[in-house]
C-alpha angles and dihedrals in degrees: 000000000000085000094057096039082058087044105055098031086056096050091055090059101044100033089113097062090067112092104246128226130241088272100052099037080064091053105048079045096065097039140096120273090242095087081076094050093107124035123224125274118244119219118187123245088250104048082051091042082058093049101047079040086074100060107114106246087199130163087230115108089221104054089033084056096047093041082059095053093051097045088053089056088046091066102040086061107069138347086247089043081050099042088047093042098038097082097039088042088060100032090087107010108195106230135207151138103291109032094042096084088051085045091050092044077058108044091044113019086179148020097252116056097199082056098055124349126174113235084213088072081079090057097057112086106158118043110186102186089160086114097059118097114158089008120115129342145266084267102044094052082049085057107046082049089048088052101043096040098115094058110026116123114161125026130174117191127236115235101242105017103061115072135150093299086061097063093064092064090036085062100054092054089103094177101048111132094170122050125178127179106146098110089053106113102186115090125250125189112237096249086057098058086036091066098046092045094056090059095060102072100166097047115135109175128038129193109200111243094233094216097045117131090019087142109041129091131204083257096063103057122193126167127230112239101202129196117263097235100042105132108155123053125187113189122189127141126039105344098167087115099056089049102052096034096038115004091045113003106209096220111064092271121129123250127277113202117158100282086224102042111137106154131052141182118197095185124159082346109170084217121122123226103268079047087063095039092050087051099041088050098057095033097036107083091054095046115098089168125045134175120180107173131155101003099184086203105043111117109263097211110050103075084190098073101119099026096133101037091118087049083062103032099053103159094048115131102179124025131196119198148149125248097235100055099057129045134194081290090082088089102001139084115211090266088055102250125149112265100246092228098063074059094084100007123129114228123140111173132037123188106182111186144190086030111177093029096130138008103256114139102211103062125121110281137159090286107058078053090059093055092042094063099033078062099050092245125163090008089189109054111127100185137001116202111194103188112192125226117255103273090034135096133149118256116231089268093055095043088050089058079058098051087049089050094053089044080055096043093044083048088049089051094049092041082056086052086254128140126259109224133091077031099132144148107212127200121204128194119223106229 
């Protein structure tokens, strides 16, 4: 609200300043001269640079939106409003249905880049097309990235509108630190989506195209040639291709797994469960962050799947699971006594999701908790988010088990010569 009251009173003032159009030149000739009475306000770069400065740059849709919309007024105010907002206006264009046609006009103003290019396609680093659903075509989506190619750092793909055509030009985006295909729906062969990964030597994030390898067969192999830098993998969709080419390679070869990797997402995988173990076997002592979420083939009924996820995964820091996959085994023996490995192991943060979805008994609750930290268990762990499914919420008695967890996990932190605070056991409500 402060940022649009500046806004505008400065506009008034400096309205002036902005070259006019035929319209309004007609109209300013016609007039009176009191409209130069006062001469505009001048307001330094760096007093305008502080204002725009307080426009929110937030994940959230909403406040992206609204950050856009100011930044738009911004520009139509002065030559110098519109020289300081420009470049912050373009970094993260918000993108939908009805202003993507104007954006593309901008971005290429014609076919041929070497017959009219706008020097704005520079400014723009992160393009988010995820929103986009009729809009556009295979061949518009090719060109924006073949005019925003030098500073692009960060694309996600839109579902219909990104096919085969559209690698070429991917590929070619040498700077890109942030990938995301998972929404893509057309199939690409593995080879294909090798050879437009090696280009991409700074890349940092990948999003797993769910439909990539549709076509190939153990018989076809074809390795994987991964970025240097690639540190964070999130896999969804078909990923038979990546386990027998890469995860284990059907014909005698080792396995190739990204040698940085350090993050990883398993999200609506079509993988079974010895799938995920086998993975998580060759992949696990280099993971400090895990997420395993919404597995379509994980037996429903055997609420010990991943029990002994943090025995293969010794290194991991924050993990990331669903309720049903893991039971009071995941630190405890069947006395219950401590596993002596949660004894020493580093995690740090435990987000434990989709809690009260069933009526097994034996699935992790406040007091198992409870044992955890009287035994001086995870001596690390920072924060512990428990998020309920929808329909299900603790009672007062049940709420008051957490409470005592988080008393027991602040008194482990202090006991390690930590600090206290930030120590928490969070409970979430599913809407």
């Amino acid at each position: 609200m402060v940022i649009d009251t500046l806004i505008s009173s400065t506009r008034s003032l400096s309205i002036s300043s902005r070259p006019s159009s035929p319209a309004e030149s007609f109209t300013s000739s016609s007039s009176t001269t009191s409209s130069r009475e006062k001469e505009p306000v001048f307001l330094p770069d760096e007093v305008v640079l502080q204002i725009i400065a307080y426009l929110p740059d937030s994940e959230d849709r909403r406040e992206w939106r609204l950050s856009q919309t100011t930044l738009h007024a911004a520009c139509l105010v002065s030559w110098q409003w519109y020289n300081v907002a420009i470049a912050r206006l373009y970094n993260r264009p918000f993108l939908y249905g009805n202003n993507f046609e104007k954006f593309v006009k901008t971005i290429c103003p014609s076919l041929n880049a070497h017959v009219r290019k706008s020097d704005l396609a520079g400014l723009v680093h992160e393009l988010n097309m995820s929103t986009l659903v009729h809009q556009g075509s295979k061949s518009t989506t090719a060109r924006l990235l073949g005019r925003t190619k030098a500073q692009l750092h960060t694309y996600v793909a839109p579902q219909a509108n990104f096919g085969i055509n559209c690698l070429a030009a991917l590929s070619k985006c040498t700077v890109l630190r942030d990938l995301d295909l998972s929404l893509v729906s057309e199939a690409m062969t593995y080879k294909e989506l090798s050879n437009t990964l090696r280009n991409l030597k700074d890349l940092h994030t990948l999003a797993w195209p769910r439909s990539a390898g549709k076509f190939s067969t153990p018989d076809t192999p074809v390795r994987m040639e991964w970025p240097p830098r690639l540190a964070n993998l999130r896999l969804s969709g078909d990923l038979y291709a990546l386990m027998w080419n890469d995860v284990n390679p059907q014909d005698g070869r080792p396995t190739n797994l990204p040698p940085g990797l350090t993050n990883m997402t398993i999200q609506h995988c079509a993988l079974d469960l010895r799938s995920v173990k086998l993975l998580l076997t060759l992949a696990g002592p280099q993971l400090k962050q895990l997420s395993i979420t919404d597995m379509t083939r994980f037996p429903s009924r055997q609420p010990s799947a991943l029990d002994e996820i943090l025995d293969l995964c010794p290194s991991l820091e924050s993990l990331a699971i669903s309720h049903t996959y893991i039971s009071d085994g995941f630190a405890l023996d069947e006395s219950p006594e401590i596993l002596p490995y949660t004894l020493t192991h580093p995690l740090k943060r435990l987000k434990i999701l989709d809690v009260g979805a069933d009526g097994f008994d034996d699935r992790i609750g406040a007091s198992d908790l409870e044992i955890w930290f009287t035994d001086g268990a995870f001596p690390f762990m920072e924060n512990i988010e428990v998020h309920f499914c929808p329909g299900y919420y603790p009672g007062d008695k049940e709420k008051k088990n957490w409470s005592m967890a988080e008393t027991l996990l602040k008194a482990n932190a202090e006991n390690m010569g930590r600090s206290s605070t930030g120590v928490s056991v969070e409970l979430y409500r599913a809407f």
